[in-house]
C-alpha positions as CSV (number, residue, x, y, z in Angstrom):
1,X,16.6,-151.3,61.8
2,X,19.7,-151.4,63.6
3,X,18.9,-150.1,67.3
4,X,18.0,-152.6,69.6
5,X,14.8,-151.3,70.7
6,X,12.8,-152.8,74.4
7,X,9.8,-152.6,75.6
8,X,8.9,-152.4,79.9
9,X,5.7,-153.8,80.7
10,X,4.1,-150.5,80.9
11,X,4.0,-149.0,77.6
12,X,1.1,-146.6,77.0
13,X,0.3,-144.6,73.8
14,X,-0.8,-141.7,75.8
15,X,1.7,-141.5,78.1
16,X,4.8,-143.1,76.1
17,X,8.1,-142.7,77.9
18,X,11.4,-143.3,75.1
19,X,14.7,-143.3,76.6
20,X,17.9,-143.4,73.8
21,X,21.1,-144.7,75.7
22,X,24.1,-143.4,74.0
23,X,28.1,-144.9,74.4
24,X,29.7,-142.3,75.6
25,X,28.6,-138.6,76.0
26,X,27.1,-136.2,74.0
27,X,28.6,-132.7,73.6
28,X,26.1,-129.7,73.8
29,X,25.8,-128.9,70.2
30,X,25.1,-132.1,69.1
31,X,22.7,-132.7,71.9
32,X,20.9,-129.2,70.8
33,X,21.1,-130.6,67.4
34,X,19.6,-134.1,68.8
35,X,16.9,-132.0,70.7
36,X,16.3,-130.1,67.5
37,X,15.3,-134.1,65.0
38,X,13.4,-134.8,68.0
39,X,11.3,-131.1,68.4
40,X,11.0,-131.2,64.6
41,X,9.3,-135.2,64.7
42,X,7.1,-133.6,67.0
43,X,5.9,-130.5,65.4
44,X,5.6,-132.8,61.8
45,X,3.1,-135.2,64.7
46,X,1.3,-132.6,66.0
47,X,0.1,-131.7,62.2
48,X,-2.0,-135.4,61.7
49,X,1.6,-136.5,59.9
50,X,1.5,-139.8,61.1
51,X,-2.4,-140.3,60.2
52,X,-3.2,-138.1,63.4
53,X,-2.2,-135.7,65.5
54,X,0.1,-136.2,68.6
55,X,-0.8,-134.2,71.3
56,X,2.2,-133.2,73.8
57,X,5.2,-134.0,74.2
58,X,7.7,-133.5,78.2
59,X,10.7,-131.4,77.6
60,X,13.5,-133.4,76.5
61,X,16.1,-134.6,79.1
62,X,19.8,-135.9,79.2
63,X,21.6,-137.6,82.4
64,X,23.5,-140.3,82.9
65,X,24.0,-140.5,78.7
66,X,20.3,-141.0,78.6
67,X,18.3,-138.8,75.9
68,X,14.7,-139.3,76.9
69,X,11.3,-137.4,76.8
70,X,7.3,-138.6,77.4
71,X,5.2,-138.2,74.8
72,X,1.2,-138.6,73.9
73,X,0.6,-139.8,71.2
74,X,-2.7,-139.1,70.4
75,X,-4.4,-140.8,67.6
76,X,-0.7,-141.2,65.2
77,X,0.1,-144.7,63.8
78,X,2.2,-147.1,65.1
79,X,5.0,-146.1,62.2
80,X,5.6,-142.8,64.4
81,X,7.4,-144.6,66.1
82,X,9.4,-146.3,63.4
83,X,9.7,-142.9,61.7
84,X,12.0,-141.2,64.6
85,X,14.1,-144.3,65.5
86,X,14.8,-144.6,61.6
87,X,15.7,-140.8,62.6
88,X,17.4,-141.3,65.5
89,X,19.6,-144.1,63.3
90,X,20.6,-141.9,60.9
91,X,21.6,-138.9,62.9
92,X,23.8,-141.4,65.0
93,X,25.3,-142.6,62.1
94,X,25.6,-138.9,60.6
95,X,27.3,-138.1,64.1
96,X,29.4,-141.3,64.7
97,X,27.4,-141.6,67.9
98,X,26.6,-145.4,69.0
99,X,23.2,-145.8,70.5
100,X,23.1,-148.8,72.9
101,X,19.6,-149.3,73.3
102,X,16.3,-147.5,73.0
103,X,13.8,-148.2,76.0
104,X,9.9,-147.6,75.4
105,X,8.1,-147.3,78.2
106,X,7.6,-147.2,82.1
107,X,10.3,-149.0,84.3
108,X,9.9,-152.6,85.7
């Protein structure tokens, strides 16, 4: 995978905060259409996808040419995880968008 991907010292599965730092900014209709890969990874979640259901998800914010939402992530698999950053990959390659980083959890 070609994100770089961190981790903070608090990363929870029930409570697991993602943050995608883009170069640059994102226009609104690609960041509906961003919005929309990550609603739809949700939704496929909720229905025991992933080997079990995630449970709820925060709305989906953007500042500062962050993208970033909190999720629960129930009883899915660690490859949830893997699953929407392969995602996340290809609809910033799709979108010539660079992705910096990706940040998974609570700050330091």
């Amino acid at each position: 995978m070609g994100i770089p991907v961190e981790q903070n010292e608090k990363v929870y599965w029930e409570d697991l905060n993602f943050e995608i730092h883009i170069v640059g900014e994102l226009d609104g209709e690609i960041l509906d259409a961003f919005r929309e890969l990550i609603n739809s990874w949700y939704i496929l979640g909720v229905h025991s996808t992933f080997g079990g259901p995630i449970h709820s998800k925060s709305d989906i914010w953007y500042e500062d040419s962050i993208v970033g939402f909190s999720i629960d992530m129930g009883s899915a698999e660690k490859e949830a995880v893997e699953i929407l950053l392969c995602a996340v990959e290809g609809f910033a390659e799709f979108h010539n968008i660079i992705i910096d980083k990706v940040v998974l959890g609570r700050g330091m």
